[in-house]
N, C-alpha and C positions, 0 to 999 in steps of 0.2 A: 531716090536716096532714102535708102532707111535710118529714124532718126533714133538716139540715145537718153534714155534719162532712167538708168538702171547703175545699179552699184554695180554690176558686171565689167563695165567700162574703165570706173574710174577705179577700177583694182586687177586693171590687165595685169601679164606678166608684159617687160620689159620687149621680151619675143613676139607674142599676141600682138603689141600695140603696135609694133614695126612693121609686123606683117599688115596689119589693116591700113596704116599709115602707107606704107608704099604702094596697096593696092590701089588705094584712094587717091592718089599722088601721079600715077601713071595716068587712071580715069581724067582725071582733072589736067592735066599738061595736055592731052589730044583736046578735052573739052573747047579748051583755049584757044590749043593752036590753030582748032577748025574756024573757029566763031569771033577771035579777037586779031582784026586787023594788024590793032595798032602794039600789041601784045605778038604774032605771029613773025614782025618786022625786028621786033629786038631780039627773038630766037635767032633768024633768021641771020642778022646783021653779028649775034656772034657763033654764028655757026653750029648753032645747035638745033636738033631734029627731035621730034616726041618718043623718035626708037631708039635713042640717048639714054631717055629716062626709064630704067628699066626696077629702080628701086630709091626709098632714100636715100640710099648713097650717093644716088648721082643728084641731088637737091643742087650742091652747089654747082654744077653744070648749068643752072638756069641763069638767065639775067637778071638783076636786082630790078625792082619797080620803086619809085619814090613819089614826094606828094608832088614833085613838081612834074612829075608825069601823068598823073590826075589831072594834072590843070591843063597840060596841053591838051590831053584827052577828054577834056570836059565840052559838053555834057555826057555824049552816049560812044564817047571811043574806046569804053572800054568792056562797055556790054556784051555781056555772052550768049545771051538770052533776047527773044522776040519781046519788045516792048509791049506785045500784047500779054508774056509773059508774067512782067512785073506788078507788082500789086504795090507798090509805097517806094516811096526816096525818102533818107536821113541825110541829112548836112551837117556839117563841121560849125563848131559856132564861131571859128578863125572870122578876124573883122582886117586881115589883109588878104589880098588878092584874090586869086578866083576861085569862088569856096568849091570844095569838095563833095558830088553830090554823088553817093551812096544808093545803087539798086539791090530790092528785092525779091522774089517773086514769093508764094505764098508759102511752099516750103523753107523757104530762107527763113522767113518771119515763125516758124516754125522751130528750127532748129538756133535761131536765138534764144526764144523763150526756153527754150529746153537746156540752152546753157546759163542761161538768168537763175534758173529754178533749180540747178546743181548749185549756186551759190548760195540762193537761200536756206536751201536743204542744211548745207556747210553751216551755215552759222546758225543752226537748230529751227529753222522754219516750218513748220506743220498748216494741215489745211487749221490746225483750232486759235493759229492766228490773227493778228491784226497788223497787213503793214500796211504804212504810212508811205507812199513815194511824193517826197519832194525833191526830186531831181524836175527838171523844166522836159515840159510837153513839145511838143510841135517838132521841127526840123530836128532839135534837140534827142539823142538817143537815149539818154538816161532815163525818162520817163518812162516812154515807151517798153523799154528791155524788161526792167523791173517789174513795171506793172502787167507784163505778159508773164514772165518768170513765178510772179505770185497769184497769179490765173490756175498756172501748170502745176502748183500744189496744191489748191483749192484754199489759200486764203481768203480771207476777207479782207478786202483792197482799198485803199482810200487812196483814189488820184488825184491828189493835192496840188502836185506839179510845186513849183518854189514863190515864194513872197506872201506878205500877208500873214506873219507870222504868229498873231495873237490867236486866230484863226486855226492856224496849226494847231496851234497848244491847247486851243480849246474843244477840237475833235481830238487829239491825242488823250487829254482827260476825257471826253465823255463816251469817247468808243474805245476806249482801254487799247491803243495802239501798241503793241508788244517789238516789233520791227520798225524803227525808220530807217529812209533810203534816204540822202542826201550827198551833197559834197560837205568834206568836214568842215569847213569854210562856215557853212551855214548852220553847222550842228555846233558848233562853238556859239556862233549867235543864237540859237533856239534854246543853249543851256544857261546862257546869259539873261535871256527874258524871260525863262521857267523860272529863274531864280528872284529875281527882279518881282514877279507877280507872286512868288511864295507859291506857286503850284508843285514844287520840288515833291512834294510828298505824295501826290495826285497821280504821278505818271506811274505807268505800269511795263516801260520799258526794259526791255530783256536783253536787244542787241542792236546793232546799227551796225549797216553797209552802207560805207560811205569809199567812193573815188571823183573820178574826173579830175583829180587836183593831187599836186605832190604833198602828201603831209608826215609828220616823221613820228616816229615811236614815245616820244614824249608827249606829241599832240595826243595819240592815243591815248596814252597813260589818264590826260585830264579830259578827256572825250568821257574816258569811264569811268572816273572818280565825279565828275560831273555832273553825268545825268544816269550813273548805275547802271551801267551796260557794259558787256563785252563789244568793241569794235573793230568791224572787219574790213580788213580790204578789199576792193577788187577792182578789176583793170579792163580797160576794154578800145577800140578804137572805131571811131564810123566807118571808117575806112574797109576795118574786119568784120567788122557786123555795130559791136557797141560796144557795153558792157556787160560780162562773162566771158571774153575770154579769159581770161583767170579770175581765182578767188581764194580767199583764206578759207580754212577751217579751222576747227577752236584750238590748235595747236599755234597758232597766228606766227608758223615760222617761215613764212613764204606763200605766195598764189600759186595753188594748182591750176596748171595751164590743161584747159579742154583741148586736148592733144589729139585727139580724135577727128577733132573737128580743124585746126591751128598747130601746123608741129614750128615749134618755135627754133630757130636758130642764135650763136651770137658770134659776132662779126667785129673785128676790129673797123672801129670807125673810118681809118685814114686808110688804107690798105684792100680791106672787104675780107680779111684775109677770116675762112671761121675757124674759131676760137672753143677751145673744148671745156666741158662743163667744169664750175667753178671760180673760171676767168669771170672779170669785168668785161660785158663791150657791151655790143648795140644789137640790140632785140630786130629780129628778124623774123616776119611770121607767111607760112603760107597757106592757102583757106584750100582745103581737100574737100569739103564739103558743100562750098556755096555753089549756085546756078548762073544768080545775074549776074552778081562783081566778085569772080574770084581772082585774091590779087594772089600771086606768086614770089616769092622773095621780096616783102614787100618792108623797107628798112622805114622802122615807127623812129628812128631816131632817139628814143629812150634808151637809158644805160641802165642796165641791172646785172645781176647773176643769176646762173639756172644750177640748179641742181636735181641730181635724182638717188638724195638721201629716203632712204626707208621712213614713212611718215609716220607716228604710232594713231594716226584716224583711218590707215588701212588703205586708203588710198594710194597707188603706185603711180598715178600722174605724174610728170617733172613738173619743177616748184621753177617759179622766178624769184625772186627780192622784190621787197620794193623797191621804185621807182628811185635810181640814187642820181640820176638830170639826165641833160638831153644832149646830146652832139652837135645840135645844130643851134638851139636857141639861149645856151647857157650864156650867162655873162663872159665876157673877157675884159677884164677890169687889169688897167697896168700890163697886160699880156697873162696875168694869172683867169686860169680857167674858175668861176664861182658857181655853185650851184646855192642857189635862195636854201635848201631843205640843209645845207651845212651850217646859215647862219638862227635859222630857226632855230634847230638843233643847240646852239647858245645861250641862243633866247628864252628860250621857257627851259632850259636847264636853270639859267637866274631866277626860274619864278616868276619869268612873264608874260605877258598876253600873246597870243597867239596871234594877234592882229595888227601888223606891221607891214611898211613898203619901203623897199631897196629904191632908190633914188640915183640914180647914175648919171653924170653929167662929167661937161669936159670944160675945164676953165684953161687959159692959157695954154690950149695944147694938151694940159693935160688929165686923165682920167679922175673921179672924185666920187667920192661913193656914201650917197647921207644914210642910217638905218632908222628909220622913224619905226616907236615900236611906245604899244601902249602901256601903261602902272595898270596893275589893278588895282581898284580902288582901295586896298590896305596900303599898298604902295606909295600912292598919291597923298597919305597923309603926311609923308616923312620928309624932311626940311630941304629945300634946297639943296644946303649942303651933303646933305646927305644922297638926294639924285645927282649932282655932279660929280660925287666918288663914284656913285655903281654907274655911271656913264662912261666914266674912263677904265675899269675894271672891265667893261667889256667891250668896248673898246680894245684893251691891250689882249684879253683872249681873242677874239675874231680876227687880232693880227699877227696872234701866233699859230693859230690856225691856219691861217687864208695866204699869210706872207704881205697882206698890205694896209694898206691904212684908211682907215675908215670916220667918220662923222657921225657918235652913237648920239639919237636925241629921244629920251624917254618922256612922252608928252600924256596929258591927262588921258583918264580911262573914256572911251564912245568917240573919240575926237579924229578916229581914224573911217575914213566912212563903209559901214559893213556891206558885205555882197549877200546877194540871195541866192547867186550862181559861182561861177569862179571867182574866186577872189583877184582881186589887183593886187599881185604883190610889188612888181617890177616895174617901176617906170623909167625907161630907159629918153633920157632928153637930147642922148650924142644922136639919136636919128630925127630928130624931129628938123 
């Protein structure tokens, strides 16, 4: 498989990309149907043959894969490739059931990095760089991806991996770190203790890619008023390789998706029915390019929009949205659908910390919903009475928004406890 990391790619005509997409598409549907059992069975069971697949058009002819098909298939049901093939497994950092484990073989790992290193590229990366990857090492993909991605432009790399933060700040000032890699999670806390130690002036930050976590355009707003950087997103799944398959560029109006490698779909959640560019549904991706786990119609269960508005960075990729929640793990509070990134969105619209956890619980039967959300510490000087007005103020917007009623409690600034990885937003107590 020959691999990509040329502007040629990401500025196909709309025709060029289809045609390589479908070539790629047909290769890959036999790949499978020779090599994957458990994969050959569900063509099989609805009726469909590899001389079916004759171009993307007939994408939807295939059967969807889900995570809970990973799990039956776990460890090696879904491998395509001789195990003497693979060279590394990545895991899911999911802490219910049976995790997800993710094959590569050497090109796989290959054609990650090459989509890692289109995102860096995106948010102005050069080899006369410094990035910083504190995303977490080991099973964890975020490390990994990045840190190969910033290989493949010839940065100079610091694998920090996450926690330990004084540390960070302190190679970030002394090796002039121009790029961090993190979840914004944690770049909120790294702007909090920059600030804290007075090193504010010291950094020499440019930009930050920051995913693995939903975060909303307000969050960005104080990502880069914060620590003086433009902030990028980007998106990825272990599942698909990691992170790169999509990424912002400094136009930050949506992730170009590596379409070449991931043609993405969107699919009505309840139905499967797909749904044509512009709509809201549920992101659907299938891997034309991988060896060992290429999944096909593979439903991430995240909702966005795709579009393939003309980009003025020249790029003709389709674009996603951000991340606007998920199909499967979203609240249902009272019977109203909630996504955490709507009340955020509230949240630091008032001016507040980004550092807060949704509390859900069932008292007599019924649904209860507390927002613990931190002052920042100009905030926390203001009287009482004055926190129990901006309490019910939002309060009353989060229930003109949402439709229901909630438990706002604005508690002192540190007193919520930070993450170095994903943050805790949701504690959900109706399962426990």
């Amino acid at each position: 498989m020959e691999l990509y990391y040329q502007p040629d790619i990401e500025r196909m005509s709309r025709t060029q990309m289809r045609d390589l997409q479908s070539k790629r598409l047909v290769s890959q549907v036999n790949h499978v149907y020779t090599n994957v059992p458990y994969y050959k069975k569900l063509m099989d069971d609805k009726g469909v043959k590899p001389s079916d697949i004759a171009s993307i058009d007939d994408l939807h002819k295939l059967p969807f894969l889900t995570k809970e098909d990973l799990r039956q298939a776990y460890p090696y049901g879904l491998l395509a490739k001789p195990l003497d093939d693979c060279v590394r497994i990545q895991s899911t950092s999911g802490t219910t059931g049976t995790r997800v484990v993710a094959f590569y073989t050497q090109n796989d790992i290959e054609l990650w990095e090459e989509s890692c290193a289109r995102a860096l590229t995106a948010a102005g990366g050069t080899k006369s760089d410094v990035v910083q990857v504190a995303y977490g090492y080991g099973l964890f993909t975020g490390g990994p991806g990045l840190n190969g991605g910033s290989h493949k432009i010839g940065s100079l790399t610091l694998p920090m991996s996450s926690g330990n933060t004084e540390r960070q700040i302190q190679f970030m000032c002394d090796l002039g770190t121009t790029i961090i890699c993190c979840t914004p999670s944690y770049a909120e806390y790294l702007a909090e203790t920059i600030e804290e130690m007075g090193m504010r002036d010291k950094i020499q930050l440019k930009a930050g890619i920051f995913g693995a976590e939903a975060w909303s355009q307000e969050m960005r707003l104080r990502l880069e008023a914060n620590l003086g950087i433009k902030a990028f997103d980007i998106y990825g799944l272990t599942e698909i390789s990691g992170p790169g398959v999509s990424f912002e560029c400094s136009e930050q109006t949506g992730m170009h998706i590596n379409e070449d490698h991931f043609i993405p779909e969107l699919i009505d959640p309840e139905t499967g029915e797909v749904l044509p560019m512009g709509e809201k549904g549920e992101l659907v991706f299938t891997c034309v390019s991988k060896e060992a786990f290429p999944l096909l119609r593979y439903r991430t269960r995240d909702i966005c929009i795709l579009n393939q508005d003309e980009c003025s960075c020249g790029r003709t990729l389709t674009k996603m949205s951000k991340i606007l929640g998920r199909s499967d793990d979203m609240l249902i509070i009272k019977g109203v659908n909630v996504f955490p990134s709507q009340i955020e969105t509230v949240l630091i619209g008032y001016g507040l910390s980004a550092n807060y956890q949704l509390i859900v619980d069932r008292v007599n039967h019924s649904d209860t919903l507390e927002i613990k959300v931190e002052l920042t510490p100009e905030m926390f000087s203001d009287t009482v009475r004055g926190i129990e007005g901006k309490e019910r103020e939002i309060h009353n917007k989060i229930a003109n928004i949402l439709g229901i009623t909630s438990k706002v409690t604005l508690v002192a600034p540190k007193s919520i406890t930070r993450s170095e990885g994903k943050a805790v937003r949701v504690i959900d107590n109706r399962k426990i």
